[in-house]
C-alpha positions as semicolon CSV with decimal commas, in nm:
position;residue;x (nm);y (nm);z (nm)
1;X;-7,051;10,686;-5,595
2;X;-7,286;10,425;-5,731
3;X;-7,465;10,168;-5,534
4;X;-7,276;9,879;-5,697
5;X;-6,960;10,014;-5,608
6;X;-7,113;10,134;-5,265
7;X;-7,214;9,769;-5,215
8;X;-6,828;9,624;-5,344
9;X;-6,623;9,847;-5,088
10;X;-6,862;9,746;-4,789
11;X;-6,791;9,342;-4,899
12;X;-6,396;9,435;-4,915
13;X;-6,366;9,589;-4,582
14;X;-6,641;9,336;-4,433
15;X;-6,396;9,049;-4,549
16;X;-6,091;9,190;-4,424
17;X;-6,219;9,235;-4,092
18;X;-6,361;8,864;-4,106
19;X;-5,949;8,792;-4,225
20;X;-5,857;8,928;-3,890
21;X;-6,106;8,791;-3,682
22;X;-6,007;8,469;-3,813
23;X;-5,639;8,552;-3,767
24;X;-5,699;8,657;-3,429
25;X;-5,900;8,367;-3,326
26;X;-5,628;8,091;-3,480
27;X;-5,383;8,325;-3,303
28;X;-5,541;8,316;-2,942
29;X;-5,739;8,008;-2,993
30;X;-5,451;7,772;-3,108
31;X;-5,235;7,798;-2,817
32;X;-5,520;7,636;-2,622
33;X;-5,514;7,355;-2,841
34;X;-5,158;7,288;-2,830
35;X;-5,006;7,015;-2,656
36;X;-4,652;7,186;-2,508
37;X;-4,534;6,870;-2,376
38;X;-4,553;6,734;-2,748
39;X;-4,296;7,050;-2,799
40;X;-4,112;7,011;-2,507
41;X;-4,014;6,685;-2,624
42;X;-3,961;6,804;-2,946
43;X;-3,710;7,051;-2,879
44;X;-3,517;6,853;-2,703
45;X;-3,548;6,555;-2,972
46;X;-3,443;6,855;-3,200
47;X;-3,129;6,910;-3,030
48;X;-3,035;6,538;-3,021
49;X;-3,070;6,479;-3,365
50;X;-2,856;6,781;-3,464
51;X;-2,545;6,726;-3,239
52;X;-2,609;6,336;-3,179
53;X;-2,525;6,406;-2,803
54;X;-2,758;6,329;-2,511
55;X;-2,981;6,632;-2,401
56;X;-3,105;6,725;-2,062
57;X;-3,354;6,987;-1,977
58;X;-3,386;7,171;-1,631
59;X;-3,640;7,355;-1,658
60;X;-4,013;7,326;-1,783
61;X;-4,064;7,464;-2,141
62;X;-4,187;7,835;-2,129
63;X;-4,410;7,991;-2,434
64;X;-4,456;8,295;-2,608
65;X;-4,666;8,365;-2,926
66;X;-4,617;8,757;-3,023
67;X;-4,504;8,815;-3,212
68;X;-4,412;8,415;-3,327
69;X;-4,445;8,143;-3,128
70;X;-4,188;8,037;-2,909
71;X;-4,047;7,815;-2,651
72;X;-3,802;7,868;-2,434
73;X;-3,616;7,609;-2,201
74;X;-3,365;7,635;-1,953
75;X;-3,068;7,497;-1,776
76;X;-2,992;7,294;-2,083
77;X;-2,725;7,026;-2,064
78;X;-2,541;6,871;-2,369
79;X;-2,324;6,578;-2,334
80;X;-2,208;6,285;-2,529
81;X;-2,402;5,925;-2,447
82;X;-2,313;5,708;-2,164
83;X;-2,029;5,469;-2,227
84;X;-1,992;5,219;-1,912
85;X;-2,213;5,455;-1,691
86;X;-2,015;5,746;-1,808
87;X;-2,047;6,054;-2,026
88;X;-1,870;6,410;-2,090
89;X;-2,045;6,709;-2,067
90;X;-1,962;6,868;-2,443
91;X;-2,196;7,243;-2,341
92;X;-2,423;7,366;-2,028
93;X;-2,673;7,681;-2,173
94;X;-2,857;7,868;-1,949
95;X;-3,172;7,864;-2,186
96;X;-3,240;7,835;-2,536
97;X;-3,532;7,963;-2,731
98;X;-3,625;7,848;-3,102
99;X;-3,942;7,953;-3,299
100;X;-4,193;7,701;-3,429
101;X;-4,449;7,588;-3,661
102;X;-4,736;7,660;-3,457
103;X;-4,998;7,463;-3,723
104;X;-4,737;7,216;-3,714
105;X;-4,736;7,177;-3,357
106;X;-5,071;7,124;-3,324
107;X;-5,055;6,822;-3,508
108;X;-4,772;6,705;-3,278
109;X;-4,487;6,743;-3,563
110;X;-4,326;7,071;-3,437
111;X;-4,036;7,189;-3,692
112;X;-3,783;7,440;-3,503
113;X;-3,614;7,711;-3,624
114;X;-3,412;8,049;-3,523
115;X;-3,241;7,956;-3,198
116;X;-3,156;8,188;-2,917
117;X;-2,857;8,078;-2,666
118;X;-2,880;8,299;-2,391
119;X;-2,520;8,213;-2,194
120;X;-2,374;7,899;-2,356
121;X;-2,058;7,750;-2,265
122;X;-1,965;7,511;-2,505
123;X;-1,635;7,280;-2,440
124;X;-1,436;7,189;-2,755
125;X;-1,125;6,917;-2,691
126;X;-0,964;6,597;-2,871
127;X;-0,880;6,306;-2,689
128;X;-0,524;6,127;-2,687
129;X;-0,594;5,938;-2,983
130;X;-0,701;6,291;-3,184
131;X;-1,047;6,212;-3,138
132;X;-1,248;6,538;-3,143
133;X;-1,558;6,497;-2,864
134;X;-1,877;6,692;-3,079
135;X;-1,842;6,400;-3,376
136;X;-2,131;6,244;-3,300
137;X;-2,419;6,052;-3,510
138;X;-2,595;6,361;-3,563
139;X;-2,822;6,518;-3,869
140;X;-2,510;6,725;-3,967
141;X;-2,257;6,414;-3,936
142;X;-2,487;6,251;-4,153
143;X;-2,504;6,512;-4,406
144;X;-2,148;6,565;-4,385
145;X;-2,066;6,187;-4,447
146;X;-2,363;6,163;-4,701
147;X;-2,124;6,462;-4,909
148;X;-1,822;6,262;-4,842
149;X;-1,951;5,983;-5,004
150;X;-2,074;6,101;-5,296
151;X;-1,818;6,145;-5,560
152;X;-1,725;6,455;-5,675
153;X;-2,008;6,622;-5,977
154;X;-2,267;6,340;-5,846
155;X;-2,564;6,457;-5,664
156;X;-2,575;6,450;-5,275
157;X;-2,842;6,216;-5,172
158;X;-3,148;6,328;-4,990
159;X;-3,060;6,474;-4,655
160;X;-3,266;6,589;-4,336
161;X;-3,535;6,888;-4,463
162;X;-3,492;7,043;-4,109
163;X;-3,453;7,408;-4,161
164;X;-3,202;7,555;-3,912
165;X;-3,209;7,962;-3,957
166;X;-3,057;8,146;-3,741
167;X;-2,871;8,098;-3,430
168;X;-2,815;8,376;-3,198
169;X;-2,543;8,375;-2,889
170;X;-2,558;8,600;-2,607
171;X;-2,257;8,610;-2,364
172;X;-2,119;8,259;-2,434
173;X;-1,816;8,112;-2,347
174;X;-1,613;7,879;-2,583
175;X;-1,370;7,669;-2,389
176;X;-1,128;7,440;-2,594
177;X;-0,873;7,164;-2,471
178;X;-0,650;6,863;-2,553
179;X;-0,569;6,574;-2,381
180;X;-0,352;6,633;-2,109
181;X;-0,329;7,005;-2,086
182;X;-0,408;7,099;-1,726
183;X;-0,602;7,380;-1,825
184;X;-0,859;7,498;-2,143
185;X;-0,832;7,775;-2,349
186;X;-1,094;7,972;-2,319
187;X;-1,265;8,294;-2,512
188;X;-1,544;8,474;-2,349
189;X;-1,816;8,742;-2,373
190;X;-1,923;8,554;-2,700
191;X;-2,230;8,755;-2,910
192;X;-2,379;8,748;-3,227
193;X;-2,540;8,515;-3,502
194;X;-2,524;8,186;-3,713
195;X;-2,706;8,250;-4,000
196;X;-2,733;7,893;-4,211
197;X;-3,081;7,822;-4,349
198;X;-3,074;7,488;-4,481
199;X;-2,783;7,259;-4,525
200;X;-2,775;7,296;-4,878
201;X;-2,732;7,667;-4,829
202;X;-2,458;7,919;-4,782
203;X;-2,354;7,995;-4,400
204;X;-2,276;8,367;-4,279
205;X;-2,172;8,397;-3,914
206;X;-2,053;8,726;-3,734
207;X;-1,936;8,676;-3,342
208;X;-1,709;8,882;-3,129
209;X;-1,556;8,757;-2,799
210;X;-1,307;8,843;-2,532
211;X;-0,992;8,657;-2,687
212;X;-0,683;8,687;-2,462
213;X;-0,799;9,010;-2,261
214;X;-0,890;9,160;-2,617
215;X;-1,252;9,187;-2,792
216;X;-1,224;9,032;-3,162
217;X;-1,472;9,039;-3,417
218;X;-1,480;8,743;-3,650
219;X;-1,669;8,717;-3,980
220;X;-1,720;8,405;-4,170
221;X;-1,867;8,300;-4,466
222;X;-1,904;8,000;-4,709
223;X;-2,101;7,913;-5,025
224;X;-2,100;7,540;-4,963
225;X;-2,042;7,502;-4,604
226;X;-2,139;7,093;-4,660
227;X;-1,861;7,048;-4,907
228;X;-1,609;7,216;-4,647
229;X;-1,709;7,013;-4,352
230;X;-1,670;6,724;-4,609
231;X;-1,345;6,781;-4,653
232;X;-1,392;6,933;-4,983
233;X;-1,294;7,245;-5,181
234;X;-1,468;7,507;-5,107
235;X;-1,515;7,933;-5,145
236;X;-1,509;8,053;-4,802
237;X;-1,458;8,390;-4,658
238;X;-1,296;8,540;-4,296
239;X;-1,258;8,823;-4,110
240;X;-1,078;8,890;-3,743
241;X;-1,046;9,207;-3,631
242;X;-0,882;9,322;-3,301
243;X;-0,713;9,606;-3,180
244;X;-0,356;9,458;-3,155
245;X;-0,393;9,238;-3,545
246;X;-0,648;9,241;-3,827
247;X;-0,663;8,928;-4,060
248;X;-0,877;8,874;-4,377
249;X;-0,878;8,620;-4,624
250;X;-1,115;8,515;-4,933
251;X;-1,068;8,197;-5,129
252;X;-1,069;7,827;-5,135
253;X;-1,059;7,616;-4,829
254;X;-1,070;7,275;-4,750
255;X;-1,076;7,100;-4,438
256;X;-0,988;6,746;-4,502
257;X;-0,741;6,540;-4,396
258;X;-0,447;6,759;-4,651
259;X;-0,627;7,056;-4,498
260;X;-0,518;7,387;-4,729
261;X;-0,631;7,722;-4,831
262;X;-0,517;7,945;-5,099
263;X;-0,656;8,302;-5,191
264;X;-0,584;8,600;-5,092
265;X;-0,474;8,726;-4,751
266;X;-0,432;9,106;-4,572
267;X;-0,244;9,116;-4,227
268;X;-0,249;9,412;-4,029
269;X;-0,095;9,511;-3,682
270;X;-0,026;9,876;-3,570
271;X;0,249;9,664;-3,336
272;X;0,416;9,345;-3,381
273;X;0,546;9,387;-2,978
274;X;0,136;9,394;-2,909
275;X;0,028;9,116;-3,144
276;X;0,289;8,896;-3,027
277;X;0,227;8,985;-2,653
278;X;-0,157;8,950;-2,743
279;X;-0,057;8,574;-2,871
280;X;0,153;8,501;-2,566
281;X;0,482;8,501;-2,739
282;X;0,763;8,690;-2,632
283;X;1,048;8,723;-2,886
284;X;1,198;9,058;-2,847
285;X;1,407;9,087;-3,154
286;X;1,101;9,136;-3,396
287;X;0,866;9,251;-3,110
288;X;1,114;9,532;-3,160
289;X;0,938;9,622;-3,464
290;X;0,648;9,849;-3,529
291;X;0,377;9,823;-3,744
292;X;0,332;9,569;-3,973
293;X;0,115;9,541;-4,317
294;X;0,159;9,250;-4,553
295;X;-0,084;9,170;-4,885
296;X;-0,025;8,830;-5,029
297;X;-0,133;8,487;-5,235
298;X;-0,132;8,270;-5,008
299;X;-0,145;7,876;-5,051
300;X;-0,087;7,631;-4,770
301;X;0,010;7,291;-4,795
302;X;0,017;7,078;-4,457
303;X;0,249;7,322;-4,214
304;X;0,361;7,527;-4,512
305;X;0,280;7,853;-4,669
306;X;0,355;8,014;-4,972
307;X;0,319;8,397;-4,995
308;X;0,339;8,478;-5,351
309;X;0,287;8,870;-5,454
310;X;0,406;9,000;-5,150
311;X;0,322;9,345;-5,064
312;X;0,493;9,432;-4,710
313;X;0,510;9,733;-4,556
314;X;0,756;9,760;-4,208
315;X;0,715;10,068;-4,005
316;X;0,865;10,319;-4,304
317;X;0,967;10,089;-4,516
318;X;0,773;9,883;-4,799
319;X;0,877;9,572;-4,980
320;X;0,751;9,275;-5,227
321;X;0,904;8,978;-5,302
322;X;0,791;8,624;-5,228
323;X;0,798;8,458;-4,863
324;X;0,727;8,059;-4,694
325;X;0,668;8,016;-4,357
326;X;0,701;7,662;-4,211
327;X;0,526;7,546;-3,885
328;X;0,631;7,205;-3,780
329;X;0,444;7,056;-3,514
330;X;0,779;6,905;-3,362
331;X;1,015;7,172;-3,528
332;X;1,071;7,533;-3,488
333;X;0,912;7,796;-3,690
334;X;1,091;7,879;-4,039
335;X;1,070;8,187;-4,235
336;X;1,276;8,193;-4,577
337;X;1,217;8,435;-4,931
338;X;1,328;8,745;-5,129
339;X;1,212;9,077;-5,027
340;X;1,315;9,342;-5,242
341;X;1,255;9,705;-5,073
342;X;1,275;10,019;-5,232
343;X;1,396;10,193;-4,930
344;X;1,533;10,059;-4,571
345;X;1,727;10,137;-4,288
346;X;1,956;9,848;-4,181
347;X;2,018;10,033;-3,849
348;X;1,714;9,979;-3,738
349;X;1,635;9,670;-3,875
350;X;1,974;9,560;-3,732
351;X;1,933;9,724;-3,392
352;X;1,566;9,487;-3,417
353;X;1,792;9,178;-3,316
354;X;2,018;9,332;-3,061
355;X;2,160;9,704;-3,009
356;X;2,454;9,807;-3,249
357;X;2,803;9,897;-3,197
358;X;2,938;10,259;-3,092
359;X;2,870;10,331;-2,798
360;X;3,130;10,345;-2,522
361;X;2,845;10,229;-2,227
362;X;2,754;9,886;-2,289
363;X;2,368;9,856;-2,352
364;X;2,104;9,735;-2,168
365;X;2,096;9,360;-2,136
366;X;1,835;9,231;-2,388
367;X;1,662;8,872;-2,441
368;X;1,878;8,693;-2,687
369;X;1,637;8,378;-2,672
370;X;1,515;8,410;-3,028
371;X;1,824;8,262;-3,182
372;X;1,631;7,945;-3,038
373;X;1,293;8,011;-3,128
374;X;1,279;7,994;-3,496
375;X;1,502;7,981;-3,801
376;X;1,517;8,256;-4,093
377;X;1,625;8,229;-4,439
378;X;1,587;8,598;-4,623
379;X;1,716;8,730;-4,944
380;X;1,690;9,109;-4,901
381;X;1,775;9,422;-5,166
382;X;1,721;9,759;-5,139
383;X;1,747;10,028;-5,413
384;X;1,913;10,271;-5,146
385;X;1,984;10,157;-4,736
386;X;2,049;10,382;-4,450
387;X;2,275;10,301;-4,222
388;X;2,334;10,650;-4,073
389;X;2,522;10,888;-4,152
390;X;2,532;10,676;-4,458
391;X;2,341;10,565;-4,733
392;X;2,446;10,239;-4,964
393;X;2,310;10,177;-5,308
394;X;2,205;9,859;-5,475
395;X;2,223;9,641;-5,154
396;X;2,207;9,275;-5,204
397;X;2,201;9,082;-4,831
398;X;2,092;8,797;-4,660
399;X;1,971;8,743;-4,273
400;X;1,973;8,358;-4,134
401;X;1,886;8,210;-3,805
402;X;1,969;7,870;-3,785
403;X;2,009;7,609;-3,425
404;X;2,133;7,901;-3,216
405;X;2,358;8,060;-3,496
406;X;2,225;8,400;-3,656
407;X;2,453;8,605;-3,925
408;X;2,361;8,886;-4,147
409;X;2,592;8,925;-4,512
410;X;2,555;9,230;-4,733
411;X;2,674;9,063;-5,016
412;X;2,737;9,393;-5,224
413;X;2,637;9,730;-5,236
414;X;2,795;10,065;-5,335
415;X;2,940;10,309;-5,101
416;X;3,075;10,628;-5,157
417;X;3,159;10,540;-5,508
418;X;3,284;10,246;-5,405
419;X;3,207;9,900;-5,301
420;X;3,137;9,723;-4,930
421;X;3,048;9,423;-4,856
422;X;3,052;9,269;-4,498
423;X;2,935;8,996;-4,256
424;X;2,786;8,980;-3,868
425;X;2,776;8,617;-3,728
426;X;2,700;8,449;-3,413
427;X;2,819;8,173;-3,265
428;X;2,635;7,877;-3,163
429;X;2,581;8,023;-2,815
430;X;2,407;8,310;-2,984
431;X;2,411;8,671;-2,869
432;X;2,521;8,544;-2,529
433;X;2,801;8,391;-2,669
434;X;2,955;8,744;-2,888
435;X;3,020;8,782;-3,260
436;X;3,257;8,779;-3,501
437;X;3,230;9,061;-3,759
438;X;3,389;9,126;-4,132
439;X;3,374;9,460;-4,362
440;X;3,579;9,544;-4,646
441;X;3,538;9,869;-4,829
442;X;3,690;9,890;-5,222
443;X;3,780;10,216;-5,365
444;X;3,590;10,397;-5,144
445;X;3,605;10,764;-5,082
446;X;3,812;10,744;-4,753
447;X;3,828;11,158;-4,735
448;X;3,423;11,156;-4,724
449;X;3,377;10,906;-4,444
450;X;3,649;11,046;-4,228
451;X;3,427;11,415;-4,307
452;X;3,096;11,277;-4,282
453;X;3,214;11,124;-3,902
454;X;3,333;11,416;-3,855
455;X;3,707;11,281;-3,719
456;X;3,902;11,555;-3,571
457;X;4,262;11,580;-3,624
458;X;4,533;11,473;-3,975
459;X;4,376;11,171;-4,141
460;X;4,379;11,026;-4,474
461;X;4,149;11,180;-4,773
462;X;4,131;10,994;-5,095
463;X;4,006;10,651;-5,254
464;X;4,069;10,343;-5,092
465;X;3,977;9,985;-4,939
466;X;4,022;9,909;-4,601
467;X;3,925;9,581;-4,447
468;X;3,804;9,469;-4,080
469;X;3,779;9,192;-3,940
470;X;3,697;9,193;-3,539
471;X;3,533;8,956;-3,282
472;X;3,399;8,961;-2,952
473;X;3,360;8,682;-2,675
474;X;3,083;8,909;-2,475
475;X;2,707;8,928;-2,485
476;X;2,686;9,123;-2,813
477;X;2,435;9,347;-2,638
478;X;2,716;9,427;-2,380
479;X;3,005;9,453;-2,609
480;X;3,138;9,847;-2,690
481;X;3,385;9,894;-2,964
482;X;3,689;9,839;-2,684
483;X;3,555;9,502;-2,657
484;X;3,673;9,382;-2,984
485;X;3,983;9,227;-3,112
486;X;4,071;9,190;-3,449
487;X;4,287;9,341;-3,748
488;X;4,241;9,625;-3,926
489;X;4,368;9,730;-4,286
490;X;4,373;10,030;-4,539
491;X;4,526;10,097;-4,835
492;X;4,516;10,406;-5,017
493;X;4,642;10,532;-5,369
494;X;4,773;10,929;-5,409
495;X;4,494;11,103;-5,139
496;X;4,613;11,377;-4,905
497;X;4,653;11,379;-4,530
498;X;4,495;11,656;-4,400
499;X;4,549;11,903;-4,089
500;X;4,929;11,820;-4,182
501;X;5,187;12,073;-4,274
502;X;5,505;11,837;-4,338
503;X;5,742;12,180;-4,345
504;X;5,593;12,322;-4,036
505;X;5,645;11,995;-3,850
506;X;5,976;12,014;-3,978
507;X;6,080;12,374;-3,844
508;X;5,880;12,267;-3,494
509;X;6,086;11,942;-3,456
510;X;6,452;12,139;-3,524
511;X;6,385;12,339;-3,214
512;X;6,450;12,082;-3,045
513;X;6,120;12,108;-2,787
514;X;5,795;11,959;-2,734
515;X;5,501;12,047;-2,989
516;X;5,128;12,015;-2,994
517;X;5,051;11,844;-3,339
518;X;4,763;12,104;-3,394
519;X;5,055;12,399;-3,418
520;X;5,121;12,231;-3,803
521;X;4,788;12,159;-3,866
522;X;4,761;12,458;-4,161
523;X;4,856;12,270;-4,457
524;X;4,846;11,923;-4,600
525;X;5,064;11,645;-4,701
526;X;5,010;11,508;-5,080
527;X;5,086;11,136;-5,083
528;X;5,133;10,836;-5,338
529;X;4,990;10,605;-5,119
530;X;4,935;10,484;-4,765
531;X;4,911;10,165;-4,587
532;X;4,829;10,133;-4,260
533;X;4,786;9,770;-4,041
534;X;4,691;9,747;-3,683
535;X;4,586;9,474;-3,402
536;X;4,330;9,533;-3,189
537;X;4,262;9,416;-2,858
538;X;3,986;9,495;-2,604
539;X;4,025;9,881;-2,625
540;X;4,425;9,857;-2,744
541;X;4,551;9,925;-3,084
542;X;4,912;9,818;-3,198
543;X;4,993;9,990;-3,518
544;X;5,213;9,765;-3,695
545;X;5,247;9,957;-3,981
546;X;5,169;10,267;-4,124
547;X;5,338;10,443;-4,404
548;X;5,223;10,752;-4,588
549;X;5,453;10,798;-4,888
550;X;5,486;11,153;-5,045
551;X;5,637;11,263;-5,314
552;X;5,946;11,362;-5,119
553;X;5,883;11,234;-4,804
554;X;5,784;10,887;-4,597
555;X;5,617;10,908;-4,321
556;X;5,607;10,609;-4,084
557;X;5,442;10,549;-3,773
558;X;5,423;10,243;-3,505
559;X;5,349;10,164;-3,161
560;X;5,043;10,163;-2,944
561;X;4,661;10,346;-2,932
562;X;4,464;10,344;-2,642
563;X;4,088;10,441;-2,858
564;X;3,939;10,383;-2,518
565;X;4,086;10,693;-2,362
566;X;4,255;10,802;-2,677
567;X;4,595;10,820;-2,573
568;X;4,842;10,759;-2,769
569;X;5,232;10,624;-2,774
570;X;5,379;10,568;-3,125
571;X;5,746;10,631;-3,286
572;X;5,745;10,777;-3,604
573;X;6,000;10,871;-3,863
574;X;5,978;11,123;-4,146
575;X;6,275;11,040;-4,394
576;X;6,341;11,087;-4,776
577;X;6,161;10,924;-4,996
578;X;6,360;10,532;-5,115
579;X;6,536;10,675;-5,453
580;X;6,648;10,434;-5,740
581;X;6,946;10,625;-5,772
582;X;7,237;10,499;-5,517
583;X;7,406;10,811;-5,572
584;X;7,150;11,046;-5,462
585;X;7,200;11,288;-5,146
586;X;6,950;11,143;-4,856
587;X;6,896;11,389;-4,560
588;X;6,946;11,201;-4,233
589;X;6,554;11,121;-4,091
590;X;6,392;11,298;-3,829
591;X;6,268;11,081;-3,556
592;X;6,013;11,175;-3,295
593;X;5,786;11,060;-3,069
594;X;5,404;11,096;-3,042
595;X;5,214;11,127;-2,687
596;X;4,953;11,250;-2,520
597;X;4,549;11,181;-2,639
598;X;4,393;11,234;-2,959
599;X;4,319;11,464;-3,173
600;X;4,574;11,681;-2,952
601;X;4,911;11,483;-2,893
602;X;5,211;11,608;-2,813
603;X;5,517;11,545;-3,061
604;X;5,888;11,485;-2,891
605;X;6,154;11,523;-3,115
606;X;6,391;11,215;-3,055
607;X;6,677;11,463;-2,957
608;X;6,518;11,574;-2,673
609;X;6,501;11,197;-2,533
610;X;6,859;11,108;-2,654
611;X;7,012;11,449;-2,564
612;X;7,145;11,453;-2,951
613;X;7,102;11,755;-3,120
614;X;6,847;11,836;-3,330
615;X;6,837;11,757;-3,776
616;X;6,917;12,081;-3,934
């Protein structure tokens, strides 16, 4: 090494140790010089001129300067200024900490930065006149109103230079009220930071806090957080996250007066029963349903919102379409839209507002209170819809809740090669007050539903439309199938009645003794067609007509049919067929009676009761 460079490498390290002495001495000698009352006072100034509220400190100011200065001050108290010798406390915090300009300080102008709340509790309310209690004359009220006043593509006037940072909250508590509610709503176990470096800058804050017994996470963040407290448009981001509902949004957001947002929205809940619970709302017919995932446009205008671009998925089944959702103040929720699914099972979704029909226990009593809690207006479809053990095609329906009255219409939809359409509706005493219930079926493949329930005993087979119409004056969830009254219809072209052997019955009935109707059940009876009426009432059938024309034969049946127990008492007749010809030979008709229980009655020839003899 040369002696000039020798000499240049023992200046360098001889001024970077004279660097650090210097450093060190500013660093141990400056706190001496610095007046803390000066930033005692400041601090608290500080906190006045931000929130425009009245600040009182407990404690002395405490300092710290490694690794940056700081101040710390405790048993803070914020609340609003006196007004006839009295004032609201607006936040108590057990101490707060900010950095500071230590050179700055020492000239008596301390500038603040990077807060630390250690234990805040900060009350939120409005008063009876919608006054909320934190809008004070503050630097950010200023700023706010200097952005509101300054038309729109103008520049904003100078504001306050004060550089805010970063404000971190340990454990706080967030209470929030209005006038005359006995009690605040309060979310606890508050951490994490405010990031907002100047006023002119974007805002970023992430928190999580105990909200209703659950922890939530909530993300936040704006490009022009000014021009949204101004009340003007702005881009603004969200996040919550909790176990029972995750909600995220990105858009534009103002929060003026017509307060509105419109972007894009994702809603996710692994159970509505949960979220709902979570939200203190109890509506068991669609707390009945499981998860829930819904993608959407959303725009909002006063209590409205349009979802646009739907994408919902429920439990198994997935839909898009386009949805609003209403939330009057003074009203009750509304829900209207199309949904168009590519799949869905209407027993389920139907057994969501109240058990179904079928079973010959009554169910367990269920709260029918939603028909009062908000009103629904949907337009559904479904490619293909369950409703076991069978599946319609090209369902068109529509589900409304409206004052206490709820109804759900399948419009159309093809069964079995065939056509049904139908209609469940409430009365204005909802659920509690029973239902009244339509379904017609039109050239449906009678033969394949009778199969596919898997009826025992003769009955029709062929095409054919039947129509019901039944009602009920129970609690719908109480209500069995022998709790209905109504009429009942079918009408059938040429089909076959099955498990019927019209010559064996024949031979049976000229022995003149009693027969189980399963001893001619090894054939069939061809027919023309068959129509078939009946009354029901609670559990009792009255067949008031029934005739199953062959092409020889007429078979007709009336009387009564217990479907509770499934016994039976009709009289039935099995006689030529009506010929045009007058002339014609017609054998005298064999009469008989049926008794007994289905699908095993017992036939009685009509000799046996009359002591006549037998048809030969």
């Amino acid at each position: 090494m040369t002696l000039s460079r020798f000499i240049r490498s023992k200046l360098l390290v001889r001024g970077l140790l004279v660097a650090l002495a210097l450093l060190f001495a500013v660093r141990v000698g400056v706190p001496f010089l610095l007046q803390t009352d000066t930033v005692g006072k400041g601090i608290k100034e500080t906190l006045e001129a931000w929130t425009g509220a009245e600040v009182r400190i407990g404690k002395e100011p405490e300092f710290a300067f490694w690794p940056y200065p700081r101040v710390t001050i405790g048993n803070v108290h914020i609340a609003t200024r006196p007004v006839d010798g009295k004032s609201e406390e607006l936040a108590s915090v057990e101490t707060i900490s900010a950095t500071f300009d230590l050179i700055g300080a020492v000239r008596g102008v301390p500038v603040f930065s990077d807060l630390e709340l250690v234990r805040p509790t900060v009350r939120v309310g409005w008063n009876a006149a919608g006054a909320f209690n934190w809008k004070h004359n503050g630097w950010l009220v200023q700023a706010v109103d200097a952005t509101t006043a300054t038309p729109e593509g103008q520049a904003i006037p100078a504001m306050p230079s004060e550089r805010l940072g970063t404000v971190t909250v340990t454990d706080g508590i967030l209470e929030i009220a209005h006038a005359g509610e006995t009690s605040a709503y309060r979310v606890t176990d508050i951490n994490g930071i405010v990031t907002w470096p100047a006023l002119r800058q974007p805002m970023d804050l992430s928190l999580s806090g105990i909200v209703n017994g659950e922890m939530t996470r909530w993300t936040f963040g704006c490009d022009q957080p000014l021009a949204l407290l101004a009340g003007r448009n702005a881009n603004a981001r969200t996040s919550f996250s909790a176990d029972p509902a995750t909600l995220n949004f990105e858009g534009m957001a103002n929060l003026s007066h017509a307060a509105f947002v419109a972007g894009t929205m994702q809603l996710s809940t692994p159970s509505l029963a949960h979220l709902l619970a979570w939200q203190g709302k109890d509506i068991s017919a669609i707390g009945n349903v499981g998860s829930v995932n819904i993608e959407a446009k959303v725009a909002t205008a006063g209590y409205a919102a349009k979802l646009e671009d739907v994408k919902l998925a429920l439990d198994n089944a997935e839909a898009t379409g386009v949805l609003d959702v209403n939330l009057p103040p003074q009203g009750l929720p509304q829900i209207g839209g199309t949904l168009a699914f590519d799949h869905i099972d209407l027993k389920t979704l139907l057994s969501a507002f109240a058990p179904l029909l079928g079973s010959k226990e009554p169910a367990t009593p269920v709260d029918t209170a939603f028909v009062h809690q908000f009103g629904m207006d949907l337009r559904l479809s479904a490619k293909t819809a369950e409703f076991a053990p069978f599946s319609l095609q090209g369902l068109a329906a529509g589900m409304r809740i409206e004052n206490g009255r709820a109804s759900f219409d399948v419009g159309d939809s093809t069964l079995l090669d065939g056509r049904m359409t139908g209609r469940i509706a409430l009365n204005e005493q909802g659920f509690r007050g029973g239902a009244e219930m339509q379904m017609s079926l039109d050239n449906v493949d009678i033969g394949t539903v009778v199969s596919t329930l898997a009826l025992p005993g003769p009955l029709p087979s062929g095409h054919g439309s039947a129509d019901f119409e039944l009602s009920t004056d129970r609690p719908l969830w109480a209500t069995t199938l022998s709790d209905m009254s109504g009429q009942f219809r079918l009408r059938m072209g040429p089909g076959t009645l099955t498990h019927f052997n019209r010559l064996a019955f024949e031979e049976q009935a000229a022995k003149n003794a009693f027969f189980s109707i399963s001893s001619t059940a090894d054939g069939s009876f061809d027919f023309v067609r068959a129509d078939l009426e009946a009354r029901l009432d609670r559990g009792i059938a009255e067949l008031t007509k029934a005739e199953i024309e062959g092409t020889e034969k007429l078979l007709t049946l009336s009387g009564m049919i217990h479907y509770r127990s499934g016994s039976l008492a009709l009289a039935g007749t099995l006689a030529d067929r009506p010929q045009a010809d007058a002339t014609a030979v017609v054998n005298p008709a064999l009469s008989f009676f049926v008794g007994g229980s289905w699908p095993e009655p017992v036939i009685s020839p009509i000799s046996i009761l009359t002591g006549q003899q037998p048809r030969q």
